[in-house]
C-alpha positions in Angstrom: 155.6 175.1 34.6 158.8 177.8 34.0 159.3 180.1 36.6 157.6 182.5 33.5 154.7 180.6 33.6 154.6 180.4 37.2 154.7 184.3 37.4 151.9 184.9 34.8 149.8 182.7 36.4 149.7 184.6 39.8 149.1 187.7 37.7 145.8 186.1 36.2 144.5 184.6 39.3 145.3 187.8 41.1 143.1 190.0 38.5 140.2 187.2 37.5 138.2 188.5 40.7 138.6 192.1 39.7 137.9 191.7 36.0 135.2 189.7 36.7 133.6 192.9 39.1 134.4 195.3 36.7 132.4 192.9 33.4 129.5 191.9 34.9 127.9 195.1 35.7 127.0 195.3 32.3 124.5 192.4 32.4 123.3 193.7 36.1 124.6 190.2 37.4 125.6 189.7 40.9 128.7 188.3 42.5 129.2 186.7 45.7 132.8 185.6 46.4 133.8 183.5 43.5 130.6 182.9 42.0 128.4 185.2 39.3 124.7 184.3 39.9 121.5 185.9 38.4 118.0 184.8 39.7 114.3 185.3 37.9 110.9 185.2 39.9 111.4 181.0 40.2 114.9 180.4 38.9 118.3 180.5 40.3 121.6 180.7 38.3 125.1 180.5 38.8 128.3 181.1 37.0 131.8 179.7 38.4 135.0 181.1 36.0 138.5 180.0 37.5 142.2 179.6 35.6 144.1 176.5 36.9 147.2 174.7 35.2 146.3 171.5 34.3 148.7 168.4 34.3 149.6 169.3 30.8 151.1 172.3 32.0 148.8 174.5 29.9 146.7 177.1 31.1 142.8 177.5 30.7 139.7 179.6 31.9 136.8 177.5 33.1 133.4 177.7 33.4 130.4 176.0 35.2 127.1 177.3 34.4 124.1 175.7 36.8 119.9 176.3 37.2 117.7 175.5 39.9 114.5 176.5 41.1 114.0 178.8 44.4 111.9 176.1 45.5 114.5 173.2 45.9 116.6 175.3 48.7 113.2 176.3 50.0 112.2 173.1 50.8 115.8 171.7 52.2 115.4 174.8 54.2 112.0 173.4 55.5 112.9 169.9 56.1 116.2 170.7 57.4 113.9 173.1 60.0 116.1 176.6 58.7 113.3 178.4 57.7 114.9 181.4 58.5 117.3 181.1 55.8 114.5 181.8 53.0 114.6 185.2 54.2 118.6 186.3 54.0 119.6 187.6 51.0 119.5 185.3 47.7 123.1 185.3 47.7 122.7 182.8 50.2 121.4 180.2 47.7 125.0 180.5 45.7 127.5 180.2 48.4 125.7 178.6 51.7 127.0 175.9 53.5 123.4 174.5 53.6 122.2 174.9 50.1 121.4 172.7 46.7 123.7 172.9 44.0 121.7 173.3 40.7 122.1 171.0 37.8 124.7 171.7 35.4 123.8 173.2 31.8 127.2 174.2 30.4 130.8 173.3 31.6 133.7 174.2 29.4 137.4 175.0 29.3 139.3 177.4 26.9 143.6 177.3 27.1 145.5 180.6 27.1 148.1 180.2 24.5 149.8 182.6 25.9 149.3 183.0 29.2 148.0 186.6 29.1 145.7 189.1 30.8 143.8 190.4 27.4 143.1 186.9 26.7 141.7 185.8 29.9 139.3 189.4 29.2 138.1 188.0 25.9 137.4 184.2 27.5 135.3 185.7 30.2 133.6 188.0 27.7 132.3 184.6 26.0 131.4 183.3 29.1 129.9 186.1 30.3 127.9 186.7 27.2 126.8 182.6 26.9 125.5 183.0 30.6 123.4 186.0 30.0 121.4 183.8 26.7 120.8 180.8 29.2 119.9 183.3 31.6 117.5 184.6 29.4 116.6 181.3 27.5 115.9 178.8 30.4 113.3 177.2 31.9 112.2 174.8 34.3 112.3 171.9 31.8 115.7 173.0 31.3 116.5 171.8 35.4 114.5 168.8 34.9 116.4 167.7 32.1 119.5 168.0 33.2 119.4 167.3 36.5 121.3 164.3 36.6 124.2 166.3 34.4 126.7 166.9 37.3 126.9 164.0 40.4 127.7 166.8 42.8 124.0 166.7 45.0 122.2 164.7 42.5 120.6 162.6 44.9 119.3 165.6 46.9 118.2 167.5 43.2 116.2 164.4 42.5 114.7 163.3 45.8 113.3 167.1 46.7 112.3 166.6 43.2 110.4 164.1 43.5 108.6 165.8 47.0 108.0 169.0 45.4 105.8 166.9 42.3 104.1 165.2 44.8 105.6 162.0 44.0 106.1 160.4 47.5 106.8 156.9 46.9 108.9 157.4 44.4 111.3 159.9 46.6 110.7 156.9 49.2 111.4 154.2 46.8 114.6 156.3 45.6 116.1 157.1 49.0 115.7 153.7 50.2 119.4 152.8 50.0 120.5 156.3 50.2 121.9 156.4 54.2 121.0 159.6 55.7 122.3 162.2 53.0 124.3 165.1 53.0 123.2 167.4 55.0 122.5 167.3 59.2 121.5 169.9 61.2 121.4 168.9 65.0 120.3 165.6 65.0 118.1 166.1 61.6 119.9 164.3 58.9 118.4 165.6 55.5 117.3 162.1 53.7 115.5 161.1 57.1 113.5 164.3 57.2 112.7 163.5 53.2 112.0 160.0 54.3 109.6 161.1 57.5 108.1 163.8 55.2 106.9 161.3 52.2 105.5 159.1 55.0 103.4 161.2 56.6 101.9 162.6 53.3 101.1 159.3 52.1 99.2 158.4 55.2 97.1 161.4 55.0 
């Protein structure tokens, strides 16, 4: 990277989070931090845009576009025994510590030829515009089929899958070499709470 280079890419990483602000309002998306979410009566999106400089010393926006149902941090919430944390603001679902990423439906990169501000607008205008059609376009099936998309909490997508649809021993049969997940709090590790869970609604 030239010492050019180096200096434009501040300038874009420096304005991305305003730019960002200043586009969404249009679609009446939200932003927490770094991430763009949107959420319907069941479903949960998210949008992650970034610039980074890749080992080919070129430059490129990015974006990660992911669905899941309110239900799957709902029931973590309830195993985990943070019940609480289904009534803080749905924010909380895109950037809590204690949350389920959502499986990924679009991931793509775009260069900046030339480094520039009025390019990076016109990328995120794309982006922007490709996450409001999925927003509007999606559907459960559309979690379900690509839940096993991204391997970033795949094991905890499919397992409280498998709870939610009733299907005990198979969530038992799948988190039998699984250790004890994720996610602990106290002494509650998440994939023992699954585990303890599946048992006791079999036996009933």
């Amino acid at each position: 990277m030239t010492k050019e280079e180096r200096q434009k890419y501040k300038e874009l990483t420096k304005v991305l989070p305003k730019i960002l602000k200043d586009k969404i309002k249009k679609y009446k998306f939200k932003k927490k931090d770094f991430m763009i979410w949107y959420s319907t009566k069941e479903l949960f999106f998210d949008l992650l845009i970034g610039v980074k400089v890749k080992s080919d010393d070129k430059c490129y926006c990015t974006a990660i576009e992911t669905i899941k149902p309110l239900w799957l941090d709902d029931l973590l919430w309830d195993l985990l025994k943070m019940e609480t944390n289904k009534k803080e603001p749905l924010s909380l679902r895109t950037i809590g510590a204690f949350t389920v990423s959502g499986a990924e439906l679009f991931k793509n990169e775009t260069e900046l030829k030339e480094w520039t501000i009025s390019e990076l607008e016109e990328i995120i205008d794309n982006y922007l515009e490709h996450f409001y059609k999925t927003a509007q376009s999606s559907s459960i099936c559309d979690f379900y089929n690509n839940l096993e998309n991204s391997i970033y909490h795949v094991e905890l997508r499919k397992a409280l899958s498998f709870i939610y649809d009733h299907k005990y021993q198979d969530a038992l049969d799948y988190l039998l070499d699984k250790g004890d997940g994720v996610f602990k709090n106290g002494d509650i590790s998440i994939n023992s709470a699954m585990r303890e869970y599946c048992k006791n609604q079999l036996s009933h």
